[in-house]
C-alpha positions in Angstrom: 0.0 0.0 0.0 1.5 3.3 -0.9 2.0 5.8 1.8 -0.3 7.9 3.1 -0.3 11.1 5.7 -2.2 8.5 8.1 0.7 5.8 7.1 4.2 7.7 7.2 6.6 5.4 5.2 9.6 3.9 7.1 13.0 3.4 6.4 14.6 0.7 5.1 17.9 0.5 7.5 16.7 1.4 11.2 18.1 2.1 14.7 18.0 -0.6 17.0 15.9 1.4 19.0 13.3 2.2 16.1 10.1 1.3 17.1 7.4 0.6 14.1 4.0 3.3 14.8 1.0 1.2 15.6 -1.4 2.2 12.6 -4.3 4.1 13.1 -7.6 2.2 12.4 -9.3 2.4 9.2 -12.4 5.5 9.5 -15.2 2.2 9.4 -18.1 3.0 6.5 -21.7 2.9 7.1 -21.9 -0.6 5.2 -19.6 -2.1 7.5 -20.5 -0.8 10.6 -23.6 -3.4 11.1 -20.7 -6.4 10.3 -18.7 -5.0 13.0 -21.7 -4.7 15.7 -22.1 -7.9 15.5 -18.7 -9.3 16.1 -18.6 -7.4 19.4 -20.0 -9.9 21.8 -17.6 -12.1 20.3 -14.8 -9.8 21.4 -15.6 -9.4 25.0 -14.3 -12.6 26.6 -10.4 -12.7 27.6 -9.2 -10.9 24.7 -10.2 -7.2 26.3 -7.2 -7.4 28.7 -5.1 -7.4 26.0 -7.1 -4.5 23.9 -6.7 -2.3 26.9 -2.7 -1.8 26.9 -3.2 -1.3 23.1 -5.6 1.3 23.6 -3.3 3.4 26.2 -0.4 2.8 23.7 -2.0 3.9 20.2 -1.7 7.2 21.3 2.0 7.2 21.8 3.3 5.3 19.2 1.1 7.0 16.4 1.7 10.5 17.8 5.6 10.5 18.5 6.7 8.9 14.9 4.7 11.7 13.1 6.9 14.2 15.0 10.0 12.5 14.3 9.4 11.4 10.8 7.8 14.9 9.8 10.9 16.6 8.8 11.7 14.0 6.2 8.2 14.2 4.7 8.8 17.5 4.2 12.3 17.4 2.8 11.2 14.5 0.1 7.8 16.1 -0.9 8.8 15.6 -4.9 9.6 11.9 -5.0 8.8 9.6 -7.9 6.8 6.7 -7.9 9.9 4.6 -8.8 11.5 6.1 -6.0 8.4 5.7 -3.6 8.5 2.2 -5.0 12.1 1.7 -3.1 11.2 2.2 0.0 12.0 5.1 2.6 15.6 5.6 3.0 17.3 5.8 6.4 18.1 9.6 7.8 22.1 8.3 8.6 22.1 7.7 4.3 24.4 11.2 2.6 21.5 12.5 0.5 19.7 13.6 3.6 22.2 13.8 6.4 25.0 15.4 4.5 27.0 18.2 5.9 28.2 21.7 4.3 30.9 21.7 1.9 34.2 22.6 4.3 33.2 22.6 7.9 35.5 19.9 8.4 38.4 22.5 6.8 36.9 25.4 9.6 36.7 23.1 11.9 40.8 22.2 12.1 41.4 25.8 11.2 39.9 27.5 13.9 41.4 24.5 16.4 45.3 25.1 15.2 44.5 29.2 15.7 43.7 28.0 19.3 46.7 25.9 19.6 48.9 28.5 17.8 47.3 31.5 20.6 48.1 29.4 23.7 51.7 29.0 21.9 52.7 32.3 21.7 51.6 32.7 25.3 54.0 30.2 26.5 56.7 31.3 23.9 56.2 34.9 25.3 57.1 34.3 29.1 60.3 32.7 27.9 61.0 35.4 25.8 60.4 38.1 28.0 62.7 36.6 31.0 65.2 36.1 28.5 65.4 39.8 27.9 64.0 41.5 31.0 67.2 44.2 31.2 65.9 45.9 28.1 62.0 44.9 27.3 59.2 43.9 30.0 56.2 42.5 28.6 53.3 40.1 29.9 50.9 38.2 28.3 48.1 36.1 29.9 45.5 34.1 27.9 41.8 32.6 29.4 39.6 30.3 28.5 36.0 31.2 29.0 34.6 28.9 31.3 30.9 26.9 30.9 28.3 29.2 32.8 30.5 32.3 32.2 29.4 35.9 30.6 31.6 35.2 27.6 30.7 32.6 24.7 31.2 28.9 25.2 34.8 27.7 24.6 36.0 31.5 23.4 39.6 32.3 24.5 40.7 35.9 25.1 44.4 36.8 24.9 45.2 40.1 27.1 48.5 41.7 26.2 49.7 44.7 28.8 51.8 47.6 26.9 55.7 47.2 25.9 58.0 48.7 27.8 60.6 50.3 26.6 64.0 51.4 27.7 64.8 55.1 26.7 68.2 55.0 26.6 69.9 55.8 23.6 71.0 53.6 21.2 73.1 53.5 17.9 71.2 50.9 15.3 73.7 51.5 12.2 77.2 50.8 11.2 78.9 54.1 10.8 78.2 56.2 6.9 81.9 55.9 6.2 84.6 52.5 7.4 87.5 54.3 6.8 89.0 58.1 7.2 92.1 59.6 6.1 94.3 60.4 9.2 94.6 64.2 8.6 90.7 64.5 10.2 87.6 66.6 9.2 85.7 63.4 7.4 81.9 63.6 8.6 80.5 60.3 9.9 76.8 59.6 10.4 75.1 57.1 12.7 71.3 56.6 13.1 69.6 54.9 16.1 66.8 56.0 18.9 67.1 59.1 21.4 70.3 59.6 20.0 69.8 63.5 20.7 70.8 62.0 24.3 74.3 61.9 23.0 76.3 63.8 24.7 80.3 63.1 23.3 81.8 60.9 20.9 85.4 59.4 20.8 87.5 57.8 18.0 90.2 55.7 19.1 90.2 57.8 22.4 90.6 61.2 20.7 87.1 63.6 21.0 85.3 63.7 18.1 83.3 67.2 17.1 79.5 66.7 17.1 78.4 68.5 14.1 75.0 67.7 14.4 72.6 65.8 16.6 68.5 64.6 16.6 66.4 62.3 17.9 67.1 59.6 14.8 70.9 61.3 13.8 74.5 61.9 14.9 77.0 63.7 12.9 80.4 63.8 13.8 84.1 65.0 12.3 87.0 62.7 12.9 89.7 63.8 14.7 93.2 64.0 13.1 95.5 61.7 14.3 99.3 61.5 13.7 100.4 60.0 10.5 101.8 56.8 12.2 98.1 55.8 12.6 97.6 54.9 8.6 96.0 51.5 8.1 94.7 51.1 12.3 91.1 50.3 13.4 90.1 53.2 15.8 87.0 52.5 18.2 84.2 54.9 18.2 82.4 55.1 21.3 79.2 57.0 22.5 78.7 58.4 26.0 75.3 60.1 27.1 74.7 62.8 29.2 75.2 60.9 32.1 78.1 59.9 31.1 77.1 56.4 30.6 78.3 54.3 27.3 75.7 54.3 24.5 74.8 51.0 23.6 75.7 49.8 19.8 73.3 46.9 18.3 72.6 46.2 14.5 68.1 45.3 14.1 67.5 42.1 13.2 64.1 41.8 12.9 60.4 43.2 14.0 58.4 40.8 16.0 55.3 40.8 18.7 56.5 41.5 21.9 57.5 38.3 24.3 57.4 36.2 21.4 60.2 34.5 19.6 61.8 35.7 15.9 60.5 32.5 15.0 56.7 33.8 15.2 56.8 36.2 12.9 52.6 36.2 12.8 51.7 35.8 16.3 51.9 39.8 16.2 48.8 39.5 13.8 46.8 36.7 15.3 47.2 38.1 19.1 46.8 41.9 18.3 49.9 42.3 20.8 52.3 45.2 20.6 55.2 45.1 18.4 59.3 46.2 19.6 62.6 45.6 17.6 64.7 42.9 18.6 68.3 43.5 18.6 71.3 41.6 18.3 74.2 41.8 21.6 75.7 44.7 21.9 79.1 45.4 19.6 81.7 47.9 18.7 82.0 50.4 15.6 85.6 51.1 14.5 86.8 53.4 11.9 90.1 52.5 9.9 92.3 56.0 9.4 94.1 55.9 6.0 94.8 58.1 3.2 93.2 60.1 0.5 96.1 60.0 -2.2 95.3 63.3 -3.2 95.2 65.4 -0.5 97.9 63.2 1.0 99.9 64.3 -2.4 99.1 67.5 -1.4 99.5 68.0 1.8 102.9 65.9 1.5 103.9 68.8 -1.3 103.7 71.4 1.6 105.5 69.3 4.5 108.0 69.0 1.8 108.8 72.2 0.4 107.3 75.0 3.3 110.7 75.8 4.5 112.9 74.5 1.6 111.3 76.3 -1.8 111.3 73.5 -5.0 113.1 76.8 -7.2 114.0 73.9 -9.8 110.1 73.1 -11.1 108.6 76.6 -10.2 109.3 80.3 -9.8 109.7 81.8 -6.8 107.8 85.3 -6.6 110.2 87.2 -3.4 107.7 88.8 -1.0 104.3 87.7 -1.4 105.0 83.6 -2.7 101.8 82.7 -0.6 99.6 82.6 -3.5 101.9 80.7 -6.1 103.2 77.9 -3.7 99.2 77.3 -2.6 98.6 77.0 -6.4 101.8 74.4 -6.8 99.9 72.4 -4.2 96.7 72.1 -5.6 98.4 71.0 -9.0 100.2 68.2 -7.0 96.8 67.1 -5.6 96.1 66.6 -9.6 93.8 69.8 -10.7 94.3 70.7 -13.8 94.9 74.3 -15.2 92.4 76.1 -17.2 92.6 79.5 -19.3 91.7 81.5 -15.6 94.2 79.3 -13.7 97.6 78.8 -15.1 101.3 78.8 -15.1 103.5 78.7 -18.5 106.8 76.9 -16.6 108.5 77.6 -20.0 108.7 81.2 -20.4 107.0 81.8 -16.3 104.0 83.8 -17.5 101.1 83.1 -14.9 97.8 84.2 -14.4 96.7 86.5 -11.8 94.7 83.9 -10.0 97.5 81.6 -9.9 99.9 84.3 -7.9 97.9 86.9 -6.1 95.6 85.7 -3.1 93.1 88.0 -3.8 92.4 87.2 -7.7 92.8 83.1 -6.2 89.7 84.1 -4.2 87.6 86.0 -7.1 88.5 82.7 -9.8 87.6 80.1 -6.5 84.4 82.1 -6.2 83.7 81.1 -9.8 84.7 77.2 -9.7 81.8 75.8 -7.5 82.8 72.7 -9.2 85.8 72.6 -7.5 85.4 74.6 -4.5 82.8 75.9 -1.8 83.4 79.2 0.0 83.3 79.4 4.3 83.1 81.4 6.9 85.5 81.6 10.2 81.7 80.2 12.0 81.9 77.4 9.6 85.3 76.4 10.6 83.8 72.6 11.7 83.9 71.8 8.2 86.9 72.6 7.4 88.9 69.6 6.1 92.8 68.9 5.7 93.4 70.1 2.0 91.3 73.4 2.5 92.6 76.5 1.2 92.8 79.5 4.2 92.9 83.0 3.1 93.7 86.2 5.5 92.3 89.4 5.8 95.0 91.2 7.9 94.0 94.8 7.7 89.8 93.7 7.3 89.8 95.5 3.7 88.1 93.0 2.4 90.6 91.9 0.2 93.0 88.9 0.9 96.0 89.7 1.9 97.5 86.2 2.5 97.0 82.1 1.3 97.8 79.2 2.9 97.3 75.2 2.8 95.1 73.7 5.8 97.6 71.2 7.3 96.1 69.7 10.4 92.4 70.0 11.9 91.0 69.3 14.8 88.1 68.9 17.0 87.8 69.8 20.7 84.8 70.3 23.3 85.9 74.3 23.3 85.8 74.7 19.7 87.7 72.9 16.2 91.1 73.9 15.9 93.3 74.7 12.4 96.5 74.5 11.3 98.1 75.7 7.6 101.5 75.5 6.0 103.0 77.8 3.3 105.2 80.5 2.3 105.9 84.1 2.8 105.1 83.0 6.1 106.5 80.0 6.2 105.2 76.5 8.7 104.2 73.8 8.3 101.6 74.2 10.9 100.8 77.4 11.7 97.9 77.5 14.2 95.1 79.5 12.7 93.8 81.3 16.2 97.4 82.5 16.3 98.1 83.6 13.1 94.8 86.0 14.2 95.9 87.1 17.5 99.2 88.2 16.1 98.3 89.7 12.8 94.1 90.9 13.7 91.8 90.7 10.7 89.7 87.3 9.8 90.0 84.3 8.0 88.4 82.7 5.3 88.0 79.5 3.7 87.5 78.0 0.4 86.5 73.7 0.9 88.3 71.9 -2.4 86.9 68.5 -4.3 
């Protein structure tokens, strides 16, 4: 008999605890009801024991499989009679008790984020005591307990705020490895609260501080004596309190308390982020030479007291101009149609003899030099040309070849060689005090 609302169908496979409904008697016609009178006295001997338990039960069993087996009517409404003719399938059979595509996948996922939170928890306590001296962090993670305000199996992750030491700190290797000995190079370093620096050494010797920020240190090296060509001089830091600056190199940028071998755990616990640094280290600076201003300035330690009368003229009197022009050829500039010496019949221009027409044809070569001022005298290099104003007429009255530079706390210090008045080095604060006036400068490329 086919199915019918009264009759649900049933499934093929069941439960061990399936229990078939008790149908539901027939609706009885008025030509049968007569019949069925009739056979009632026959029915009333030791059989109604037995028809009472069915009656209390018929409610039961009818009732409760229509609840159960309602869904499935409803899902199925469509079916062929072909299918129909098969039989009810089971609910445990795929076509009915099938799950959505991926859940499984979401499932694992969202367990390994779990596993991978409580991780970087554990990872982050070891961390942090590894490294308490410089970073303090703390990270707790709860589970939300059954009963409690937050959702069922939800974990939180609190991270508290990094802290950070403030001390200064060089992060960079230093702009330039290597210096010539006769001073004035610039180096640059970059870190954090490096505008906490207060002084700056190379191999022991003060270094100037040209200029200092937050991010930046600029500093002139110091000269040192010749004998220091090819040695590694340690640069050192000190702060205002006089305490040694420390010098690390990045290495990378992680969450804080975790290891550099998390590099998401920043992402998937929202916690704050600090640089991790390598151990501390040491910056050195190698002094050697620049061969031209070493040529140079070797021309004028040669030849300041002892004139070379065998390659060049010598101009009695006022030879400042012409032996600051010899040097400058022997640190391998060339000479052009406003700069020049004929060494075969001795004409010269006026540039290359006079100190004041050297300034005017200077002022004209920005190529090859830049004009400064006595307040610009920290960047004045070995090599420099140094002009006097004796009598503050505003013309230049004498020339000479910066020999030696250096910086001190009360100020940077210069030194020139030459002729006329002839030194090797002839200490520029001196040379003021004794003759008045003001100095110039002119830096040469």
């Amino acid at each position: 008999m086919p199915p019918t609302s009264e009759q649900p169908e049933l499934p093929l496979r069941r439960r061990s605890s399936f229990r078939e409904p008790t149908p539901r008697p027939e609706p009885l016609s008025a030509e049968t009801t007569e019949p069925e009178d009739t056979a009632a006295p026959e029915d009333t001997s030791e059989p109604d024991d037995t028809a009472a338990p069915e009656a209390k039960t018929a409610p039961e069993d009818t009732t409760a499989p229509e609840a159960k087996t309602a869904p499935e009517a409803k899902t199925v409404p469509d079916r062929s009679e072909s299918t129909k003719g098969r039989g009810p399938r089971h609910r445990a059979e795929p076509v009915r008790n099938r799950r959505e595509t991926g859940e499984a996948f979401r499932r694992t996922f969202a367990i390994g984020c779990v596993s991978a939170i409580m991780g970087v928890s554990a990872l982050g306590a070891v961390a942090a005591s590894a490294d308490d001296d410089r970073v303090a962090t703390t990270a707790t993670a709860s589970t939300a307990l059954p009963g409690s305000s937050s959702a069922p199996g939800a974990d939180t992750l609190a991270a508290t705020d990094v802290e950070v030491d403030d001390g200064p700190t060089v992060t960079s290797d230093l702009s330039v490895s290597a210096a010539p000995f006769t001073g004035g190079t610039q180096v640059t370093v970059t870190g954090e609260h490096l505008d906490e620096v207060a002084s700056v050494t190379v191999g022991g010797a003060p270094a100037a501080i040209l200029s200092v920020a937050e991010e930046q240190v600029t500093f002139a090296v110091p000269a040192v004596a010749q004998d220091a060509l090819g040695s590694a001089a340690e640069v050192a830091f000190t702060d205002v309190a006089g305490l040694a600056v420390d010098v690390e190199t990045p290495t990378a940028v992680v969450a804080a308390g975790t290891s550099v071998m998390q590099p998401l755990e920043g992402a998937l616990t929202g916690a704050a982020e600090a640089e991790v640094h390598t151990a501390a280290r040491t910056l050195a600076l190698t002094y050697t030479s620049d061969p031209a201003i070493d040529a140079q300035v070797g021309y004028v330690l040669a030849y300041w007291s002892s004139y070379n009368s065998a390659v060049y003229p010598v101009i009695s009197g006022y030879d400042c101009a012409n032996f600051a022009s010899q040097s400058l050829i022997a640190r391998g500039w060339a000479m052009d149609g406003g700069w020049y010496l004929d060494l075969g019949t001795g004409a010269m221009s006026p540039s290359w003899s006079s100190s004041t027409a050297l300034r005017d044809y200077l002022y004209t070569r920005t190529d090859r030099a830049t004009p400064l001022d006595d307040s610009q005298r920290d960047l004045v290099k070995v090599g420099d040309i140094a002009q006097f104003d004796w009598d503050s007429s505003g013309d230049r009255d004498h020339t000479a070849v910066v020999t030696r530079v250096e910086h001190t706390a009360a100020g940077t210090k210069v030194w020139v060689g030459g002729h006329t008045k002839d030194a090797d080095y002839w200490d520029v604060d001196t040379a003021l005090a004794t003759g008045g006036g003001s100095v110039s400068y002119f830096s040469i490329r």
